[in-house]
DSSP file (Angstrom, degrees, kcal/mol; ACC not computed):
  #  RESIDUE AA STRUCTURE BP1 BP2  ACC     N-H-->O    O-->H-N    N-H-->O    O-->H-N    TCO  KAPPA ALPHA  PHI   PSI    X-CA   Y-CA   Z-CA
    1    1 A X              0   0    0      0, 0.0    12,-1.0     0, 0.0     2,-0.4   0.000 360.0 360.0 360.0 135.5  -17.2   -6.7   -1.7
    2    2 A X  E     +A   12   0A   0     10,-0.2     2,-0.3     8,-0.0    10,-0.2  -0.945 360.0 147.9-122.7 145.3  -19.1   -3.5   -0.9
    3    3 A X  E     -A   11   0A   0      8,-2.1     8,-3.4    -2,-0.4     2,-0.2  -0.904  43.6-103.3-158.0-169.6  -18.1   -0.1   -2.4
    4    4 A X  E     -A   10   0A   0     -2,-0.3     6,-0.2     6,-0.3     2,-0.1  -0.808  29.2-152.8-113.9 135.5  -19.3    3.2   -3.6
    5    5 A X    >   -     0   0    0      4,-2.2     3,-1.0    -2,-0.2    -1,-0.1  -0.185  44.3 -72.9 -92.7-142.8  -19.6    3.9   -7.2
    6    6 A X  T 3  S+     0   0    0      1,-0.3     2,-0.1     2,-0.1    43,-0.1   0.936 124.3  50.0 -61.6 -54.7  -19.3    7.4   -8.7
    7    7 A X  T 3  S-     0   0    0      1,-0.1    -1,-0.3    22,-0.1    21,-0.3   0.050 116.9 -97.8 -71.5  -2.5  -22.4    8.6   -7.7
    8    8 A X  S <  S+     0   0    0     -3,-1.0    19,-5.2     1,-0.4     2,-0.4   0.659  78.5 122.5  93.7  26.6  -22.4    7.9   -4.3
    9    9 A X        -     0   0    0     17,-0.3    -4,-2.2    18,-0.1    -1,-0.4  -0.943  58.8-115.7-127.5 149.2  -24.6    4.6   -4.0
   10   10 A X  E     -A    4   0A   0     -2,-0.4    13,-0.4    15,-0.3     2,-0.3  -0.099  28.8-165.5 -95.3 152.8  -23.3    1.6   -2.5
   11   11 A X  E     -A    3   0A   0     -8,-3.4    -8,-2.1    11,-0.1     2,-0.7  -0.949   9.8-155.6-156.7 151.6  -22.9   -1.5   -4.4
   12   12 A X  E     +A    2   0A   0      9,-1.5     8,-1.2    -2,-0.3     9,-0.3  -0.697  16.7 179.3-120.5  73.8  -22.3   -5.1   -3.4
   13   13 A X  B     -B   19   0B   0    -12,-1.0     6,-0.2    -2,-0.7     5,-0.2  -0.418  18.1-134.9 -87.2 170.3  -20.5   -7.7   -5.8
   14   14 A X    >   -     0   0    0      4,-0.7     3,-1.1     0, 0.0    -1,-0.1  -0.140  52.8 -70.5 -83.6-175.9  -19.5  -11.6   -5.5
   15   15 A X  T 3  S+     0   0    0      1,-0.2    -2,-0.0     2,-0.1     0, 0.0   0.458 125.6  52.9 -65.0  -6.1  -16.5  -12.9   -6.4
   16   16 A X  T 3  S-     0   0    0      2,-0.0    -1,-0.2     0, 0.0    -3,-0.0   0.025 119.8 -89.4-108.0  23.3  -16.6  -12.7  -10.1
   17   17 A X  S <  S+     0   0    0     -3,-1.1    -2,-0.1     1,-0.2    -4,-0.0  -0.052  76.5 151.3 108.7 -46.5  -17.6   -9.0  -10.5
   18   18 A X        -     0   0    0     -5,-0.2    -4,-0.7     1,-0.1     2,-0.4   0.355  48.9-126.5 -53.8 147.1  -21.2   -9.7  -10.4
   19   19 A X  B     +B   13   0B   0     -6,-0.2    -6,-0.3     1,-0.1    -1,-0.1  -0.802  35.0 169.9 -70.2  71.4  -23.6   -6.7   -8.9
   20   20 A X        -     0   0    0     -8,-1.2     2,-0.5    -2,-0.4    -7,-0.1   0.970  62.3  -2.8 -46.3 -68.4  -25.6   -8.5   -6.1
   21   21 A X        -     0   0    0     -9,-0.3    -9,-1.5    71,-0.1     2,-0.4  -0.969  54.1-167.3-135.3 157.7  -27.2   -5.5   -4.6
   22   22 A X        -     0   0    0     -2,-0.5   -11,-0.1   -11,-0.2    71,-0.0  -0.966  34.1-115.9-130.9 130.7  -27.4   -1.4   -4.8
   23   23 A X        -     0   0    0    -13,-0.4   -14,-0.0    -2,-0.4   -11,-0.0  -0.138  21.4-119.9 -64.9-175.3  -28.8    0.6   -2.4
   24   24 A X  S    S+     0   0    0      2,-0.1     2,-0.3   -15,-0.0    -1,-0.2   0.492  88.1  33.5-104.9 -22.7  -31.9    2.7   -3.5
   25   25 A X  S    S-     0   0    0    -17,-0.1     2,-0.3     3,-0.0   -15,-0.3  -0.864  83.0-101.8-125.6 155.7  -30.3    6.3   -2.7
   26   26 A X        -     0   0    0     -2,-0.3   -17,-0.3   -17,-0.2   -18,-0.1  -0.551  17.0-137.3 -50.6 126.6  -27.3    8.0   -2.8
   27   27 A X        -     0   0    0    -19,-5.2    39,-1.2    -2,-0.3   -19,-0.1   0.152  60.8-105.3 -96.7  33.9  -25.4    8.6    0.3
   28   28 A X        -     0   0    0    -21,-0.3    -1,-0.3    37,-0.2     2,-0.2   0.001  51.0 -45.3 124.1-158.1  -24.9   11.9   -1.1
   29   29 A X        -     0   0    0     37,-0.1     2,-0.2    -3,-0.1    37,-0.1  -0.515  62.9-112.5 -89.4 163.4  -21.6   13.6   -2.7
   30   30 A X        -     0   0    0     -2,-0.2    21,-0.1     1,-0.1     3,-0.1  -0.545  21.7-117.4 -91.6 175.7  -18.1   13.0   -0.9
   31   31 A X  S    S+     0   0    0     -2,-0.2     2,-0.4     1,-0.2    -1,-0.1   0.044  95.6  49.8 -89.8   6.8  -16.1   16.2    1.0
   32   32 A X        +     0   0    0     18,-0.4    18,-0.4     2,-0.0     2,-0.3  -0.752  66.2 167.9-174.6 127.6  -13.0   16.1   -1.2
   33   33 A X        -     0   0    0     -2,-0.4     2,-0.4    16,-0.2    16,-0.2  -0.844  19.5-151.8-130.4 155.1  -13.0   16.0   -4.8
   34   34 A X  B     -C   48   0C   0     14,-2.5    14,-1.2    -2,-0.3     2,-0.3  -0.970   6.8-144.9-123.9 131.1  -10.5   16.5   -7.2
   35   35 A X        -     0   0    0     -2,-0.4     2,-0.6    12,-0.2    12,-0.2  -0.846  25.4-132.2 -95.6 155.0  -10.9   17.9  -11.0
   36   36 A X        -     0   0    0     -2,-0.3     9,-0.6     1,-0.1    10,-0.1  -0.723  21.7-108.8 -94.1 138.6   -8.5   16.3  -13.6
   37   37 A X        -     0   0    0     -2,-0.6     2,-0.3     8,-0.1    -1,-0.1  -0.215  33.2-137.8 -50.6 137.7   -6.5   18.3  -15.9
   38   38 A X        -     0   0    0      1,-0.1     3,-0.0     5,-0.1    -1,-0.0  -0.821  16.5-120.8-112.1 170.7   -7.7   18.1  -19.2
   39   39 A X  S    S+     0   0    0     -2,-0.3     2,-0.2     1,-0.1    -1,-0.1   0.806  97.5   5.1 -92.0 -48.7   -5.4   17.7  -22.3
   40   40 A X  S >  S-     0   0    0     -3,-0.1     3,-0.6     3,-0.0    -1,-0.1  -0.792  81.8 -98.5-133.2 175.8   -7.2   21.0  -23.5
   41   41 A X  T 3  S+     0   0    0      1,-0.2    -2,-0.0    -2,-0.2    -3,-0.0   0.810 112.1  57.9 -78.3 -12.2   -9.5   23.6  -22.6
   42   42 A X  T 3  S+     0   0    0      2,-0.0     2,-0.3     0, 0.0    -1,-0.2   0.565  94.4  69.6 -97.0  14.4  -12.4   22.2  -24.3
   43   43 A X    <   -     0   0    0     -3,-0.6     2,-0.4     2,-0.0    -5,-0.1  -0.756  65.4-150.5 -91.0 158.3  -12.7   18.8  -22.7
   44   44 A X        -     0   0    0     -2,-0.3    -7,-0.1    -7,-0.1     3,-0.1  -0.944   9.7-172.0-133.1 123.4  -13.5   18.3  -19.6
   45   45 A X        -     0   0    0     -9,-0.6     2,-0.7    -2,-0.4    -8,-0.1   0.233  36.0-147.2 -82.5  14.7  -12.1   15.2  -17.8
   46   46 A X        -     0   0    0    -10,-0.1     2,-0.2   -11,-0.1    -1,-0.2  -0.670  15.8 -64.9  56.3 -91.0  -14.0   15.5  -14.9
   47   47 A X        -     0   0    0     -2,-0.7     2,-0.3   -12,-0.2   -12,-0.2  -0.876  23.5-159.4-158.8-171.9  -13.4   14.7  -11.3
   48   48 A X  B     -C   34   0C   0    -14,-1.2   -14,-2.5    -2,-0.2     2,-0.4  -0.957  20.1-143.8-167.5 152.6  -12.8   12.0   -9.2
   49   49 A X        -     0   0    0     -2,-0.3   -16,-0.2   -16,-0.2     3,-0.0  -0.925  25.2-114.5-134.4 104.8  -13.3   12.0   -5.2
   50   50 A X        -     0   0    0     -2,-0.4   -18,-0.4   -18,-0.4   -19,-0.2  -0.145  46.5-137.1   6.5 103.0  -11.9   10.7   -2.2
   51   51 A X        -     0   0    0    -21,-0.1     2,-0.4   -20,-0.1    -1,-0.1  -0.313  26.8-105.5 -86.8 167.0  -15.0    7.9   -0.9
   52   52 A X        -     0   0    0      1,-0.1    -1,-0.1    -2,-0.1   -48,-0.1  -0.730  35.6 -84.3-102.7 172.2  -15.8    7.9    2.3
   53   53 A X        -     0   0    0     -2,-0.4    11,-0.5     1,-0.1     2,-0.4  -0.027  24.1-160.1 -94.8 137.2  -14.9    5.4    5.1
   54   54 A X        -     0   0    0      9,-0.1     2,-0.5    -3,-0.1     9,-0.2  -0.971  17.3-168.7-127.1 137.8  -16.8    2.4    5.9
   55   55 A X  E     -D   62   0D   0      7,-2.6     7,-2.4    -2,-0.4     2,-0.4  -0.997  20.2-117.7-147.2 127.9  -16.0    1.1    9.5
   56   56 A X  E     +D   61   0D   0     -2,-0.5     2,-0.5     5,-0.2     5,-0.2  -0.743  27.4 177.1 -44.7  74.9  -17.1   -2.3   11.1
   57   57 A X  E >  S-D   60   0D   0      3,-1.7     3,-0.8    -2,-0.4    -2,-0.1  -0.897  71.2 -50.2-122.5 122.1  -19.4   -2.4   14.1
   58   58 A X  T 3  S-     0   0    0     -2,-0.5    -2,-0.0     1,-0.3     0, 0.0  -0.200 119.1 -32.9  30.9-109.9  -20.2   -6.1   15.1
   59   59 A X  T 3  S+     0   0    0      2,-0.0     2,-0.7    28,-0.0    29,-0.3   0.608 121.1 110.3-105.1  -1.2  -21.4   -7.8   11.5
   60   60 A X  E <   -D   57   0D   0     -3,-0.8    -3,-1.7    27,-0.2     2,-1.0  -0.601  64.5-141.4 -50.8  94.6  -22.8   -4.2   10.6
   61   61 A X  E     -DE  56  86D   0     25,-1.7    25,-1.3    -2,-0.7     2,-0.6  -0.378  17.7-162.2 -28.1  85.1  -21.4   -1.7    7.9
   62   62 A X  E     +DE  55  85D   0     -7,-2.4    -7,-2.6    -2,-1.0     2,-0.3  -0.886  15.7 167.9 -95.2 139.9  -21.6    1.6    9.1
   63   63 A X  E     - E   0  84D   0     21,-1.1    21,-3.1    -2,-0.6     2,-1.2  -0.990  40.3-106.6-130.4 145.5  -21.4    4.7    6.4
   64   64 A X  E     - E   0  83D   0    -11,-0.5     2,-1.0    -2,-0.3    19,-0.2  -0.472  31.9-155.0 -71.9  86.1  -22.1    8.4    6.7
   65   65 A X        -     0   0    0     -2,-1.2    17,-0.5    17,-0.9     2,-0.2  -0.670  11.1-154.4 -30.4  64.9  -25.6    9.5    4.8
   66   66 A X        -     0   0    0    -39,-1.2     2,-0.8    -2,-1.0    15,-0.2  -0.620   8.9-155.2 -96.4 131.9  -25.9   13.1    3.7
   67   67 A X  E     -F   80   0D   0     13,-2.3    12,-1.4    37,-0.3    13,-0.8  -0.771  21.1-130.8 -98.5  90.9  -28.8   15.1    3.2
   68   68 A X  E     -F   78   0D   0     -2,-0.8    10,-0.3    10,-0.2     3,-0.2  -0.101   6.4-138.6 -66.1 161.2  -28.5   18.0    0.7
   69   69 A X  S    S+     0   0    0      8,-3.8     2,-0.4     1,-0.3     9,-0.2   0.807 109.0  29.5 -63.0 -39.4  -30.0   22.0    2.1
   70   70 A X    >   -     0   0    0      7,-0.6     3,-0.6     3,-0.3    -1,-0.3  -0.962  67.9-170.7-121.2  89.4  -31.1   21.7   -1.8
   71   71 A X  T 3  S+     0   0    0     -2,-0.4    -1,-0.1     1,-0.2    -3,-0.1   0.960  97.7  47.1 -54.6 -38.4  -31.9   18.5   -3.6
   72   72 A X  T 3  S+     0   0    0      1,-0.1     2,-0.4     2,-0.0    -1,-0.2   0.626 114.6  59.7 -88.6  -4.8  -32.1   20.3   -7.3
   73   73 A X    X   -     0   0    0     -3,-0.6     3,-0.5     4,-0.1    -3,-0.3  -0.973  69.0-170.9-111.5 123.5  -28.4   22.3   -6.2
   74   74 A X  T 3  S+     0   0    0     -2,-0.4    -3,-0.1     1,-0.2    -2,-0.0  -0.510  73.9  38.8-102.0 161.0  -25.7   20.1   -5.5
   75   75 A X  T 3  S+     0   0    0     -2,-0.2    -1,-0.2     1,-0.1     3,-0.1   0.237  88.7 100.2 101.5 -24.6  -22.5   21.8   -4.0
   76   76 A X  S <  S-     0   0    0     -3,-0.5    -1,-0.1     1,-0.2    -2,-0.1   0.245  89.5 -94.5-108.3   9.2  -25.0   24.4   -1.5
   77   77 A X        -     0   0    0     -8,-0.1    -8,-3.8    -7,-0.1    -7,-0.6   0.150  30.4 -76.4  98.8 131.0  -24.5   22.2    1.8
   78   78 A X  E     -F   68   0D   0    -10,-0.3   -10,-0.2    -9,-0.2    46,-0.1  -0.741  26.1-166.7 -74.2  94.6  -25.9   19.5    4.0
   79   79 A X  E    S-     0   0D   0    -12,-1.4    25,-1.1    -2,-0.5     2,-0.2   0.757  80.5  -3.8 -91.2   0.1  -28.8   21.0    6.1
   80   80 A X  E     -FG  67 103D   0    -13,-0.8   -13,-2.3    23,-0.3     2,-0.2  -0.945  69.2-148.8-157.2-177.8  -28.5   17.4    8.4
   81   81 A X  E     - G   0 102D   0     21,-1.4    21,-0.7    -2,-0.2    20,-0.4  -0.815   5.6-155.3-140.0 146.7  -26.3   13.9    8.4
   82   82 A X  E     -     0   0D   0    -17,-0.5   -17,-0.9    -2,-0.2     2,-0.8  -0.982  17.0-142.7-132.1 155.8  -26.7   10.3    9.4
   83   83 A X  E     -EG  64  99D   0     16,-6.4    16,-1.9    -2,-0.3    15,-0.7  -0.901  32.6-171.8-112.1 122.0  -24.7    7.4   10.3
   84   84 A X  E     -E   63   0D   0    -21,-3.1   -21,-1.1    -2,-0.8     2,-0.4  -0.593  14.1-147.2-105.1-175.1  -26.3    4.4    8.8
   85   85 A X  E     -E   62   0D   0    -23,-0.2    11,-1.2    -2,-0.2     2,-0.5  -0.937   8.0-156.5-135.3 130.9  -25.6    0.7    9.3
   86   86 A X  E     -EH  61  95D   0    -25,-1.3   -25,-1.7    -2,-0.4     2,-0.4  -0.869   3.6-163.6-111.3 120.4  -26.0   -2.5    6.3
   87   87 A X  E     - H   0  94D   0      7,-2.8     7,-3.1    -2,-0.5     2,-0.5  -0.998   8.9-148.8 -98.2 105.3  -26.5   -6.1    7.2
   88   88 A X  E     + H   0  93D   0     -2,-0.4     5,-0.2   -29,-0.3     2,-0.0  -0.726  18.4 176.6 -30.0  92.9  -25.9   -8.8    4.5
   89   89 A X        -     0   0    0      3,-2.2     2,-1.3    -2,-0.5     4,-0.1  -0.119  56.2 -88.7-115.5  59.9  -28.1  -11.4    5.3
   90   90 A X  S    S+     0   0    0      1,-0.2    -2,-0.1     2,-0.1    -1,-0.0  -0.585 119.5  28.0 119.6 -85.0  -27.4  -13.7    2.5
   91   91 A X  S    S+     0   0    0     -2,-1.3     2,-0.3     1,-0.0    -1,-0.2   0.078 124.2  14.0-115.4   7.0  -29.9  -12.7   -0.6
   92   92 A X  S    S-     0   0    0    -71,-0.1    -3,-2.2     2,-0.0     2,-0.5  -0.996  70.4-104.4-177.7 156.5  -30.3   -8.5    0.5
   93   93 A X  E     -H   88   0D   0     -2,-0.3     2,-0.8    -5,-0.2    -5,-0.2  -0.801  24.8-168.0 -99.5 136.0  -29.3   -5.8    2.3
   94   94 A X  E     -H   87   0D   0     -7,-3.1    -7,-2.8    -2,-0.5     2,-0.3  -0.899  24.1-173.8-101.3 154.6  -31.6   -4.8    5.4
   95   95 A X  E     +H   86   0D   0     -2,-0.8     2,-0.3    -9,-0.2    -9,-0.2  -0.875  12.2 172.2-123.9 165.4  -30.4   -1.2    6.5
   96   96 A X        -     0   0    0    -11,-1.2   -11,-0.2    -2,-0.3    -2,-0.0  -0.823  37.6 -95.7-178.2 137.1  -31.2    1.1    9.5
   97   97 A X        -     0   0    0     -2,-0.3   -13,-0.2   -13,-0.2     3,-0.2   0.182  24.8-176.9 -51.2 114.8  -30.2    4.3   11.0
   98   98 A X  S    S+     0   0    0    -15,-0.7     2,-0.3     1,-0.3   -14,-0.2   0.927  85.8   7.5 -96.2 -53.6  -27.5    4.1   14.3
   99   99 A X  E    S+G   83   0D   0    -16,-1.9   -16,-6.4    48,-0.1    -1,-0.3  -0.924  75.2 179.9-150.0 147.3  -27.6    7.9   14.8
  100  100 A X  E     +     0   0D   0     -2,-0.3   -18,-0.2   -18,-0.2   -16,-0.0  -0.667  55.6  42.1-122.8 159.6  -30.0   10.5   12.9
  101  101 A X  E     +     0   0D   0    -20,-0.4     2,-0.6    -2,-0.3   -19,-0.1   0.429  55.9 160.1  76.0   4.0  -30.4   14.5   13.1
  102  102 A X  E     -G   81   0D   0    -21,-0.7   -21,-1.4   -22,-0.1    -1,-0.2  -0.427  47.2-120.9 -57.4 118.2  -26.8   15.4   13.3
  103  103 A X  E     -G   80   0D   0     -2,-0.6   -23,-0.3   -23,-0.2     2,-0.2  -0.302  68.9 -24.2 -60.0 120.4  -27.2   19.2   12.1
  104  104 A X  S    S+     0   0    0    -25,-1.1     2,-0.5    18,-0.1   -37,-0.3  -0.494 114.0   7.2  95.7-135.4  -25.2   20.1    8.8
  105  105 A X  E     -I  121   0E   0     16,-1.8     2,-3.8    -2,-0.2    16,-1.1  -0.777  45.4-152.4 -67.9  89.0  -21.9   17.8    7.8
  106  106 A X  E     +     0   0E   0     -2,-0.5    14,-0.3    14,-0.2     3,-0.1  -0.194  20.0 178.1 -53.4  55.9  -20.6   15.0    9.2
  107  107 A X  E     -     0   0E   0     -2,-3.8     2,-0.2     1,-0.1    -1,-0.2   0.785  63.5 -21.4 -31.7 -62.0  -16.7   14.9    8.5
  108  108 A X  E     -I  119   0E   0     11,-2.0    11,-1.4    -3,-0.2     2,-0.3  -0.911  62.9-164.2-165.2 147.4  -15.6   12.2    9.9
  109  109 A X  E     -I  118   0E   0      9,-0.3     2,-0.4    -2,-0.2     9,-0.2  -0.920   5.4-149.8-120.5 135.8  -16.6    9.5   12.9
  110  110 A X  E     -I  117   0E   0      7,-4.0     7,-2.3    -2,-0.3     2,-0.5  -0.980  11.2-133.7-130.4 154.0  -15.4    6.8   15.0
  111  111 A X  E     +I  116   0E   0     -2,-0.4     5,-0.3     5,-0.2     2,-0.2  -0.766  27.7 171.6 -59.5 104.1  -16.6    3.5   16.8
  112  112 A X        -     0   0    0      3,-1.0     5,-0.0    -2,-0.5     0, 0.0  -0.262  53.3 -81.8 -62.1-173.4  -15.8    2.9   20.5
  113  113 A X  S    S+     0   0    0     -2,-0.2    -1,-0.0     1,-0.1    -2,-0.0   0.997 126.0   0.5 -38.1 -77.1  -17.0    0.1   23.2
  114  114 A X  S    S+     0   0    0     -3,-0.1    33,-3.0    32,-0.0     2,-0.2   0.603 124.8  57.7 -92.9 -18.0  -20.1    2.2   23.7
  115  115 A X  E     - J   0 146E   0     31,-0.2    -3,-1.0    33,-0.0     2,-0.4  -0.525  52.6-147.7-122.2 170.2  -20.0    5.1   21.7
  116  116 A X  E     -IJ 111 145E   0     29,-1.4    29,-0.5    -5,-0.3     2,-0.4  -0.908  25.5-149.2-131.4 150.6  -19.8    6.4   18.4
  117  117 A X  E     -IJ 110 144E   0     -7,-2.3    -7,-4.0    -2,-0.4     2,-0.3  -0.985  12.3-165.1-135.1 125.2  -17.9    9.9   18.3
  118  118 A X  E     -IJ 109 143E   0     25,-1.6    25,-1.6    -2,-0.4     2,-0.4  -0.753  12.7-168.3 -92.2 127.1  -19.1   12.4   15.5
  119  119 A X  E     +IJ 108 142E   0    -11,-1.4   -11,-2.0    -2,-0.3     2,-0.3  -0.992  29.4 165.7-108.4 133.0  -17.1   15.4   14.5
  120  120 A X  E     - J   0 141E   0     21,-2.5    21,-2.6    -2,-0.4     2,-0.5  -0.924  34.6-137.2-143.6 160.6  -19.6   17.6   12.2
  121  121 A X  E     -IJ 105 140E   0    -16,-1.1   -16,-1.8    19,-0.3     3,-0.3  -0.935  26.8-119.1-129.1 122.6  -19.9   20.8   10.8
  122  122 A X  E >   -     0   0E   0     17,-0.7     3,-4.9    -2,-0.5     2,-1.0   0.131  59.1 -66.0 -65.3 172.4  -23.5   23.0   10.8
  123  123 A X  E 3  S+     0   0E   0      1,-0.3    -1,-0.2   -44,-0.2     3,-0.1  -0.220 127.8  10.3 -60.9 103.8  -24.9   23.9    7.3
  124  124 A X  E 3  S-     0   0E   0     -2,-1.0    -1,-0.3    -3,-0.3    -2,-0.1   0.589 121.0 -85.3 108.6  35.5  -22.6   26.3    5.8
  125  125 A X  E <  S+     0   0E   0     -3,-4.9    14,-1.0    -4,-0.2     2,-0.4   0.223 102.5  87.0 103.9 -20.2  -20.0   25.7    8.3
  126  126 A X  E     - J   0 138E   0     -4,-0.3     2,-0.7    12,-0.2    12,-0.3  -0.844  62.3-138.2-116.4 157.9  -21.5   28.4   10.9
  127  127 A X    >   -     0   0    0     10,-3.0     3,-0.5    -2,-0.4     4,-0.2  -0.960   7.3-161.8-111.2 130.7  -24.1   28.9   13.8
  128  128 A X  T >  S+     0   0    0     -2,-0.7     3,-2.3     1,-0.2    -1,-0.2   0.905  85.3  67.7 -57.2 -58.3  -26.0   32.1   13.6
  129  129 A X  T 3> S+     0   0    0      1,-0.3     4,-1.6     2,-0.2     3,-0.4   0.602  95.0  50.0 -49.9 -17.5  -26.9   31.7   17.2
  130  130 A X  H <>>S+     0   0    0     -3,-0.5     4,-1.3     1,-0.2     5,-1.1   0.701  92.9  71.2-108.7   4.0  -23.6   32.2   18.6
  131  131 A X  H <45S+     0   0    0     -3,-2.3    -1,-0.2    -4,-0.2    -2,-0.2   0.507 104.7  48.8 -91.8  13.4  -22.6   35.7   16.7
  132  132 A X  H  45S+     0   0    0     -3,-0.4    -2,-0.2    -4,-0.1    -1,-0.1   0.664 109.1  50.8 -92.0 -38.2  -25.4   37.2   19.1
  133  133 A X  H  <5S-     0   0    0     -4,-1.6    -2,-0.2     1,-0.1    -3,-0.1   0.866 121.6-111.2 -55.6 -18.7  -23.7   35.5   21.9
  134  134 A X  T  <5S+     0   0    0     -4,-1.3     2,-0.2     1,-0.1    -3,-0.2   0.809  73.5 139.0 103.7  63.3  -20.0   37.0   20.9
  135  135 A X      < -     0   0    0     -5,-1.1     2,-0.9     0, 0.0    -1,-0.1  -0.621  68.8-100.7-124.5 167.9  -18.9   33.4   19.8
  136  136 A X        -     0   0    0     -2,-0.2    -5,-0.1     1,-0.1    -9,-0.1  -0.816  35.3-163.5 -87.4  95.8  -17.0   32.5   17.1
  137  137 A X        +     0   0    0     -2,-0.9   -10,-3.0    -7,-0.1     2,-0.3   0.360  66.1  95.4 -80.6   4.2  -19.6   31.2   14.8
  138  138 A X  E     +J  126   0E   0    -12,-0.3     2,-0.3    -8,-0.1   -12,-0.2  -0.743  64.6 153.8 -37.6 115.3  -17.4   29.5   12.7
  139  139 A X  E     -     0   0E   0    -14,-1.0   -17,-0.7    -2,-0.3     2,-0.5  -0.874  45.4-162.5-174.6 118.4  -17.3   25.2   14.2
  140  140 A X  E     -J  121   0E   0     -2,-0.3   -19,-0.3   -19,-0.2     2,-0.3  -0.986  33.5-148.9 -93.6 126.8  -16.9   22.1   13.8
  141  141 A X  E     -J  120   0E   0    -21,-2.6   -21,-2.5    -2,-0.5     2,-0.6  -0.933   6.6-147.3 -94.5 130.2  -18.6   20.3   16.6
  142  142 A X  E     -J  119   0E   0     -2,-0.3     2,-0.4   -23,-0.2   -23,-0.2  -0.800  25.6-176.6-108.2 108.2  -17.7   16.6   18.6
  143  143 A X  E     -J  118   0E   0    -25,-1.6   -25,-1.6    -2,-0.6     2,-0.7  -0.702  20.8-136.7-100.1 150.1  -20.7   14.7   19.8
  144  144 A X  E     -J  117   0E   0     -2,-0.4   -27,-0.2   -27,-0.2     2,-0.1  -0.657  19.2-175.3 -78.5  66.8  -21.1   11.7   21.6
  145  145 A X  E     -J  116   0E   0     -2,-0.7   -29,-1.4   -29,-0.5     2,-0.1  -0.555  21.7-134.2 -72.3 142.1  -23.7    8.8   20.7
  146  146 A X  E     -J  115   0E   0    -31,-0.2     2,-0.5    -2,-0.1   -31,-0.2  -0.395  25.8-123.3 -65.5 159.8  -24.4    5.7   22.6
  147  147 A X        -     0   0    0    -33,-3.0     3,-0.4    -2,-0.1   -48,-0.1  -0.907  39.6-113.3-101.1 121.7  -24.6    2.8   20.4
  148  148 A X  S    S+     0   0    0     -2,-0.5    -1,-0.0     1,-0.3   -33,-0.0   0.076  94.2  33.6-105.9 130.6  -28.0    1.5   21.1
  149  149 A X              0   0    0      0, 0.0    -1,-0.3     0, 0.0    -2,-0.0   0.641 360.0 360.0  94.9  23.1  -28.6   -1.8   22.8
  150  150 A X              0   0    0     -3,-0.4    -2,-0.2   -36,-0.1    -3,-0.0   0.423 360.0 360.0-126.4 360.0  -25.5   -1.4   24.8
């Protein structure tokens, strides 16, 4: 079984619970978090998040990589994104990048035949460049990748 703990790192157990493998980084914080009510005002129960999506592309794992603006402030934005991809082969994971340099937030992605299709949003949710054109600089933007070797 592969999942995400709290912290955002991947983790691979057998069938009896066991940890096999955990990746070496985070694959950053998720996009929708929740806080729990606490019982009183001086506790704090913490939060709990919505993981993100793991999708199946021939025996490959792909999941979404985020690279915070700020390593030492968490919360300030994603200045780029990846989709990476995890192979089991047995005793390890090997991993390696399927598309890199998407600008800001990735939101949410899907597989096709040929393609992968990205919808992302740039770091702090605007482009500077289009409020000299008269644009709305406020965007989410849908890109296209091939998937490579196809």
């Amino acid at each position: 079984m592969l999942a995400y703990d709290q912290s955002g790192f991947l983790n691979v157990y057998d069938e009896n619970a066991m940890r096999l493998w955990k990746s070496k980084t985070s694959a950053g914080d998720f996009l929708t978090t929740f806080k729990k009510n606490p019982p009183s005002a001086m506790i704090d129960r913490g939060k709990w998040s919505v993981k993100d999506r793991l999708l199946f592309m021939n025996k490959n794992i792909l999941y979404v990589k985020r690279i915070p603006f700020l390593d030492i402030v968490k919360g300030f934005g994603y200045k780029k994104s990846q989709i990476r991809s995890l192979l089991w082969n047995g005793y390890s994971m090997e991993e390696s990048v399927v598309v890199d340099g998407v600008d800001g937030t990735i939101l949410d992605y899907v597989v096709t035949t040929d393609n992968i299709l990205v919808l992302a949003s740039p770091l702090f949710g605007i482009r500077a460049g289009n409020i000299l054109k008269g644009e709305n600089p406020v965007k989410k933007e849908l890109s296209i990748y091939p998937i490579k070797g196809k």
